[in-house]
C-alpha positions as CSV (number, residue, x, y, z in Angstrom):
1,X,30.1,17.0,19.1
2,X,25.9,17.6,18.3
3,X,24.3,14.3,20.0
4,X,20.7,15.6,20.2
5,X,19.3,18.3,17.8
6,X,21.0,20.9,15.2
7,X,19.5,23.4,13.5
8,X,19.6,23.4,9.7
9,X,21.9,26.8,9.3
10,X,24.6,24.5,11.5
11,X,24.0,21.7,9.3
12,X,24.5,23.6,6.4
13,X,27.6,25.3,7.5
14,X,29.1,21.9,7.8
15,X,28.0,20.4,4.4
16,X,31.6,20.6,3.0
17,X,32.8,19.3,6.3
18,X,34.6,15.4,5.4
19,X,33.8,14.5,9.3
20,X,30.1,15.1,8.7
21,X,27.8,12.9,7.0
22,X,24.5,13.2,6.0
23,X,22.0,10.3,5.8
24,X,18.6,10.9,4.2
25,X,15.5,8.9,6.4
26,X,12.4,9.4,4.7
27,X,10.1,6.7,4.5
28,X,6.3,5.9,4.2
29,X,4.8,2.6,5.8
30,X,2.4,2.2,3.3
31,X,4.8,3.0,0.4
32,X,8.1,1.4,1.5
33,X,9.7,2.8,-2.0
34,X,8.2,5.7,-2.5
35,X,10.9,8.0,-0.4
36,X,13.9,6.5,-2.4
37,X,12.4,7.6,-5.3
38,X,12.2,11.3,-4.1
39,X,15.6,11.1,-2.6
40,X,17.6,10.2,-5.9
41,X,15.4,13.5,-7.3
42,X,16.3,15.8,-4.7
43,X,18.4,15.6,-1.3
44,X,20.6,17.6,0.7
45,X,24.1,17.8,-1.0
46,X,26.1,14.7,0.0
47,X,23.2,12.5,1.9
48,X,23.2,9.2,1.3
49,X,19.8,7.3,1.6
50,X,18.9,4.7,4.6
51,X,16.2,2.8,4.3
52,X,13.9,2.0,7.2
53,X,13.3,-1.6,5.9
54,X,16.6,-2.8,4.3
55,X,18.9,-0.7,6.3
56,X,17.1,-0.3,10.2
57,X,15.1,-3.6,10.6
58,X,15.6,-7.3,10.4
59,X,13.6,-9.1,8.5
60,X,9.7,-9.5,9.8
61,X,8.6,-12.8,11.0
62,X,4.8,-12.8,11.0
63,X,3.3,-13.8,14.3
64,X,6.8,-14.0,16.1
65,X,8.7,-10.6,16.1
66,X,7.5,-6.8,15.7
67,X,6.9,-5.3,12.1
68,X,10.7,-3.6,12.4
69,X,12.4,-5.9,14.4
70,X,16.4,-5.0,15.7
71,X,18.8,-6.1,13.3
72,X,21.6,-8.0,14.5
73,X,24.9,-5.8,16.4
74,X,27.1,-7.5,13.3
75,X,24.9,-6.8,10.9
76,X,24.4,-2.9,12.0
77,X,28.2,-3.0,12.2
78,X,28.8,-3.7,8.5
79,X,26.0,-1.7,7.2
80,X,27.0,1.6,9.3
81,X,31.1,0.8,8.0
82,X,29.6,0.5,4.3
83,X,28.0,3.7,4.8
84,X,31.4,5.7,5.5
85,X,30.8,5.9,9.7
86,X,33.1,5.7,12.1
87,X,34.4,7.2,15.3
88,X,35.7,10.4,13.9
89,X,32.0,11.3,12.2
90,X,29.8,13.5,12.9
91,X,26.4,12.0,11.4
92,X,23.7,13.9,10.7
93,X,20.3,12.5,10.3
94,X,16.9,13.7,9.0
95,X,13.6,12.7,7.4
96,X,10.3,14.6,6.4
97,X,8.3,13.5,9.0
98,X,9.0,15.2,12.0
99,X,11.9,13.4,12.9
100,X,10.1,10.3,13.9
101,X,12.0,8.3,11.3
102,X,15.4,9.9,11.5
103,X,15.3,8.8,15.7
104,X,15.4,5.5,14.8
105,X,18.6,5.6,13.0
106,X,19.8,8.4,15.8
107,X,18.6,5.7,18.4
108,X,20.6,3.1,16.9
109,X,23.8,4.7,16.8
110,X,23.7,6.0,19.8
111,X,23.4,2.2,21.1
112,X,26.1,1.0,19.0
113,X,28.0,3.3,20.8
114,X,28.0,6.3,18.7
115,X,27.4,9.2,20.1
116,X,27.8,11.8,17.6
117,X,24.9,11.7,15.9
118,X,21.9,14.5,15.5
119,X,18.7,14.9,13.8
120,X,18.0,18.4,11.5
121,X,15.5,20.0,13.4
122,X,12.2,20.8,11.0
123,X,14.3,18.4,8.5
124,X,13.3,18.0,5.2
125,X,10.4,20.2,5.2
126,X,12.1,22.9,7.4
127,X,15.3,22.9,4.3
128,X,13.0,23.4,1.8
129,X,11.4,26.1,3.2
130,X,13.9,27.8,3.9
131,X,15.4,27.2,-0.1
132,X,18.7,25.8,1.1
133,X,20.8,23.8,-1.1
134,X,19.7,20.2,-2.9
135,X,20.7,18.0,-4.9
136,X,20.1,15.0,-7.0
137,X,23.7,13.6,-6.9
138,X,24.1,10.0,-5.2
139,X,26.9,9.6,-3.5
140,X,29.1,6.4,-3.3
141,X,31.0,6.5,0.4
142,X,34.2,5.3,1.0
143,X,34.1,2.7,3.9
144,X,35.3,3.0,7.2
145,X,35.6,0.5,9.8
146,X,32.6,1.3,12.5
147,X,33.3,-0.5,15.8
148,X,30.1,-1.0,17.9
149,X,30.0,-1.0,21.6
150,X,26.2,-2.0,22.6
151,X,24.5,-0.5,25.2
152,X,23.1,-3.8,26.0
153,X,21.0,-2.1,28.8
154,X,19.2,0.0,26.8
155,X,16.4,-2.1,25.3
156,X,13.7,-3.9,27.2
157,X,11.9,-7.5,26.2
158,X,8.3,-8.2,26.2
159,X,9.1,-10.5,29.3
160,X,10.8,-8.0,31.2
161,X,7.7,-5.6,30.9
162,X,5.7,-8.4,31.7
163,X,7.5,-8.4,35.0
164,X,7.6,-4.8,35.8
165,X,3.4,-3.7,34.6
166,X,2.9,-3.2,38.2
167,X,6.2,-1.6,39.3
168,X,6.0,2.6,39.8
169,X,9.7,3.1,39.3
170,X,9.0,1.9,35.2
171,X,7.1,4.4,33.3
172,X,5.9,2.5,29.8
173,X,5.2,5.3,27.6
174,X,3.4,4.7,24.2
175,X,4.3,7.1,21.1
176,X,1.6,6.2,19.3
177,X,-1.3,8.8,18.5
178,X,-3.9,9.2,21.7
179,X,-6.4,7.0,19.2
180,X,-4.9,4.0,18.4
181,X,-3.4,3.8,22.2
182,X,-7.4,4.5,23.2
183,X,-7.8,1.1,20.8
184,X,-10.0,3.1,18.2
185,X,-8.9,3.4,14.6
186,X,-6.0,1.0,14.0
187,X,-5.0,0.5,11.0
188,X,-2.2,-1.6,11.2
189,X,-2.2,-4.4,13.8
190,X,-4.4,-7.0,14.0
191,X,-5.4,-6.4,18.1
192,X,-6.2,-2.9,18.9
193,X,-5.1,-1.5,22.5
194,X,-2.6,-1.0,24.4
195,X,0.2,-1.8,27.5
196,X,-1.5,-1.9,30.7
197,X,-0.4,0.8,32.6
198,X,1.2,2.8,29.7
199,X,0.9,6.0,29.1
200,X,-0.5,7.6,25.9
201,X,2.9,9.8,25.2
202,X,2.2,10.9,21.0
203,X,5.7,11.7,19.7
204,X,3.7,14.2,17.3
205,X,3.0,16.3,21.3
206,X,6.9,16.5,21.2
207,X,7.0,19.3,17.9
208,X,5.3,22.4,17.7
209,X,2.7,23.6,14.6
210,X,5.6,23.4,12.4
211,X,7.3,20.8,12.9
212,X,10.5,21.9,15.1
213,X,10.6,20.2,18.4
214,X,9.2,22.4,21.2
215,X,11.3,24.4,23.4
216,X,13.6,22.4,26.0
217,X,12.1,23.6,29.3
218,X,8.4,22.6,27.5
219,X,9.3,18.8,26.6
220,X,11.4,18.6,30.2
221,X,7.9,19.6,32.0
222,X,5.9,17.2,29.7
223,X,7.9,14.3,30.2
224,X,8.5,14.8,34.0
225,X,4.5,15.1,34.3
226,X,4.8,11.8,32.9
227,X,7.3,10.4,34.6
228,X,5.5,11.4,38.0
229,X,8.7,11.3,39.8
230,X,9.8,7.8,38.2
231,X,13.7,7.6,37.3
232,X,14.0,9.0,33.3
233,X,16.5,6.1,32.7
234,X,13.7,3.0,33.6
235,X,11.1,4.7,31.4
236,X,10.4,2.6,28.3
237,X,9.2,3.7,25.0
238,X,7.1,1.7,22.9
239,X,4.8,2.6,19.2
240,X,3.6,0.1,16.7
241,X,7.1,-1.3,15.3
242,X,9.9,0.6,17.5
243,X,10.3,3.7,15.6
244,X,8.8,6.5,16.3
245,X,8.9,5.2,20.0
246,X,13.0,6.5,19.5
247,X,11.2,10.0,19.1
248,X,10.4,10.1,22.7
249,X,14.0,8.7,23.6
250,X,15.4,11.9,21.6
251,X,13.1,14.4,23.2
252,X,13.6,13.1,27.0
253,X,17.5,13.1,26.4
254,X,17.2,16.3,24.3
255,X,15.4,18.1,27.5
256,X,18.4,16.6,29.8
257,X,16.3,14.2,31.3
258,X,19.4,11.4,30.0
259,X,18.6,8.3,28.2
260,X,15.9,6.3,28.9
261,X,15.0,2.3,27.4
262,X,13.3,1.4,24.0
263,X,11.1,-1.7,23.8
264,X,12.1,-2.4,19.8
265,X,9.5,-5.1,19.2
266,X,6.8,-2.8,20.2
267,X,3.0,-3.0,19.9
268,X,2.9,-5.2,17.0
269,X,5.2,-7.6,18.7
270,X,3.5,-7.5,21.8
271,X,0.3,-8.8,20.1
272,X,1.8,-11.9,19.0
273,X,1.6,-14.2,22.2
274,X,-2.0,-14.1,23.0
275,X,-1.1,-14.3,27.0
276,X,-0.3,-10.9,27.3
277,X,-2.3,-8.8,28.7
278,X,-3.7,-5.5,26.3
279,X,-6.1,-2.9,27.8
């Protein structure tokens, strides 16, 4: 079973494999349909496309919930048995941005109960490069029955990090860039900012110049610098909308530092209730 990383040479070994599926995660904030568009013209052989805002996220509620809010446990339940997962497959994740998309829909698996599930390292860039196979057939899946046992534990609430800011044991990491955490340049939320007493943690820190995650003894020092000695599994990662915040959850459990807890509303749901603190 791959539950963290795979190269692409393993993932293309496997393409022909019925217990592996491929799901295709490219998306663009500011063009929500544009990656669909490239995936029906070219994908790797067999992927199906999942789409951050239909597929990952409930629907937004302005002024109440994050911009990519957690969809129901039922709802993920029937989407991930329409898309041909159960027990017995290995899914394979990856997007063209570093990962940072694909770790959403590794994050969620994963805390459905799913453990086999891993992201192409270098993904769709990475493939290209390296002229493996593609496509531009869409696939229809046959449904399965996907059974979800939630790891309740595994997500934090605003309120409960309202509780801890001043606890040492709970290290709030933020995976947005160093800028927008520093409050300068944000483009997308109304209040610019962030957690008191978070730490600036950019998933882009996690990959090297092209685009592969470092090396596992690298992201193990980085995050246990971090962590200053605070247990892995009370850290909490948060971003803008509770994506790319799943790219520090991959990295800490892909450097066997275990899993650790996303806060899914994020930044942008933090913001809503004036009475929070920002800094």
């Amino acid at each position: 079973m791959h539950s963290s990383l795979i190269s692409t040479q393993i993932a293309q070994d496997h393409l022909d494999n019925p217990k592996w599926r491929f799901f295709d995660c490219r998306y663009e904030l500011t063009a929500p349909e544009k990656k669909k568009a490239e995936f029906a013209v070219s994908h790797i052989p067999g992927a199906l496309y999942v789409h951050m805002n239909q597929d990952l996220a409930a629907t937004h509620v302005p002024g109440k919930t994050g911009r990519h809010p957690l969809p129901s446990v039922d709802d993920m339940a029937r989407k991930f048995s329409a898309m041909g997962i159960d027990k017995s497959i290995q899914v394979v994740v990856y997007d063209d941005a570093g990962g940072s998309h694909a770790a959403r829909f590794w994050w969620m698996l994963r805390w459905l109960g799913h453990d086999a599930v891993a992201v192409i390292d270098g993904g769709w860039s990475m493939w290209g490069k390296e002229e493996r196979p593609v496509s531009s057939e869409l696939l229809i899946p046959e449904a399965k029955k996907f059974i979800a046992s939630p790891r309740l534990s595994w997500t934090v609430t605003a309120d409960e990090i309202l509780k801890d800011l001043n606890n040492p044991e709970t290290c709030v990491l933020d995976a947005r860039s160093a800028q927008r955490f520093r409050g300068e340049n944000e483009k997308f939320d109304p209040v610019a900012g962030h957690i008191p007493g978070a730490h600036s943690a950019p998933f882009t820190d996690n990959l090297d110049e092209n685009g592969n995650w470092k090396s596992r003894s690298e992201l193990r020092q980085k995050f246990e610098n971090l962590l200053d000695g605070s247990p892995a599994e009370e850290a909490v990662s948060y971003c803008g909308s509770g994506i790319t915040a799943c790219h520090n959850i991959l990295t800490m459990y892909h450097a066997g530092l275990g899993d650790s807890r996303l806060y899914p509303g994020s930044w942008s749901e933090w913001i809503t209730d004036p009475d929070r603190p920002v800094e």
